[in-house]
N, C-alpha and C positions, 0 to 999 in steps of 0.2 A: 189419653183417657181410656183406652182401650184394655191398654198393661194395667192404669188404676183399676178396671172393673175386674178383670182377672187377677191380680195379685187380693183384689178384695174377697172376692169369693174362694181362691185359694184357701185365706185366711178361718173362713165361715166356716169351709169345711173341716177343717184341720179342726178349729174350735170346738166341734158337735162331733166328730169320732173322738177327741181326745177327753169329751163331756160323757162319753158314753161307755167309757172304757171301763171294765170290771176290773175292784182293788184286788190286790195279793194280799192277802190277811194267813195269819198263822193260832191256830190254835194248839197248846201245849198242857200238860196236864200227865199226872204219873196214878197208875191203878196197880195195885200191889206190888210196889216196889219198879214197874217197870216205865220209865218213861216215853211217854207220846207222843209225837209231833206232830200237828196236819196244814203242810203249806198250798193253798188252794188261790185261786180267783174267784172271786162273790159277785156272779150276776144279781141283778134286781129281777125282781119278775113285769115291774112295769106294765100291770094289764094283761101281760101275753097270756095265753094257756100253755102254762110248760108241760104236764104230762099228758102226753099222745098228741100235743102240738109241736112246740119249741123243742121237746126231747121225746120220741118216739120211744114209743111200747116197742120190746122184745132188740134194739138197739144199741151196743155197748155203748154208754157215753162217758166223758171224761172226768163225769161228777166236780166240775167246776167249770170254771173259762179260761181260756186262753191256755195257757200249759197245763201239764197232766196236775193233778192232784196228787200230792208224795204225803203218805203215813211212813213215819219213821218209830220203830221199836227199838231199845236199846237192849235187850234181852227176847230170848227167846219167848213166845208167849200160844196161847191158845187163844183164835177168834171163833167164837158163836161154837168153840168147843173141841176145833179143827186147828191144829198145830201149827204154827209157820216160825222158823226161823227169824231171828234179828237182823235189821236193816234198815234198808229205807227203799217200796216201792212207788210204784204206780197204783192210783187206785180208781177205780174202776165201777160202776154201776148199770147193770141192764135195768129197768125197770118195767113192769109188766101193768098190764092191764088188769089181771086179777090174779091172786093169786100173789106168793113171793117173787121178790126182787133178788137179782144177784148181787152181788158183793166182791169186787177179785179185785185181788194184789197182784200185779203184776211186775218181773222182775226188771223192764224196763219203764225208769222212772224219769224220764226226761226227755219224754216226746211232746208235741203240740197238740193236743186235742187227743182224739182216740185215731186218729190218721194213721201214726203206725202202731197200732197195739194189736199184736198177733195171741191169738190165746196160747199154743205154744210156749208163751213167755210167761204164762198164770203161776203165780207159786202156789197161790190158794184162792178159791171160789167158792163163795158160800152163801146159803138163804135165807135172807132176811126178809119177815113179814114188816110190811109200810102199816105204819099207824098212819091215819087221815086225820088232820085236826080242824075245827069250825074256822080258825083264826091261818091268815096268813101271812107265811114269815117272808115279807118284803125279799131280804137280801140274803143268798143264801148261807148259813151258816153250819161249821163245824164246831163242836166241843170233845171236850175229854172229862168224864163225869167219875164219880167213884166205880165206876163199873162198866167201862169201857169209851167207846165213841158215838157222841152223838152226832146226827144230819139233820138237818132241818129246811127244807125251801117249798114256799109258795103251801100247800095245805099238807104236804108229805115228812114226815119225819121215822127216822131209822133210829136204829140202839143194833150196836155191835158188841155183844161182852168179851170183853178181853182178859185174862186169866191168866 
């Protein structure tokens, strides 16, 4: 009875981290001729307070879950007006309490979290002002719009123009 109570509860738990797990979603989309990719993890906000709770003010974080978040460019382009080569990074967000948010690409793009992300490795860092909206967006989401990439989660939403 013992192993049934522990194989049982085993089971529960397995069941409720694997219930909890953030998808891998990809957003794709092309802005002047140049194609986009953005492969992320989509936490839910579930109640929490993600800005300056779940995801601290002035703290690089991974702008998704679980693995890094990768923007892939297939040509050379201009973000928010700041040049970067074609690729595929790491991408990156500090987010601030007042004031802009940062924005960096980083050259290592297949880390877990922002654990190893050195700035060092930044190919580009740039500042985006956070629009606040009344409504909020459940799960986080990425887009690719006529005019660059959109962010979106919990009341905060970003626009990066791409060029």
């Amino acid at each position: 009875m013992k192993t049934f109570n522990l194989l049982l509860a085993f089971f529960f738990v397995v069941s409720v981290s694997c219930a909890q797990k953030s998808p891998r979603l990809e957003a794709k989309g092309t802005v002047n001729g140049t194609q986009i990719s953005i492969d992320y993890g989509a936490p839910s906000v579930k109640g929490r307070t993600v800005w300056g709770g779940l995801e601290k003010y002035g703290v690089v974080w991974r702008a998704g879950a679980n693995e890094n978040t990768t923007v892939s460019f297939d040509k050379d382009v201009k973000v928010n007006g700041k040049s970067l080569a074609a690729g595929k990074y790491g991408f990156f967000i500090i987010p601030n309490e007042s004031g802009d948010w940062v924005a960096i690409f980083n050259k290592k793009n297949d880390g877990w979290g922002a654990y190893s992300y050195t700035e060092a490795e930044d190919a580009l860092r740039v500042n985006v002002t956070p629009d606040f909206d009344s409504e909020v967006q459940e799960q986080l989401m990425y887009a690719v719009d006529n005019s660059g990439i959109v962010f979106a989660w919990d009341k905060a939403r970003l626009h990066l123009t791409v060029e």
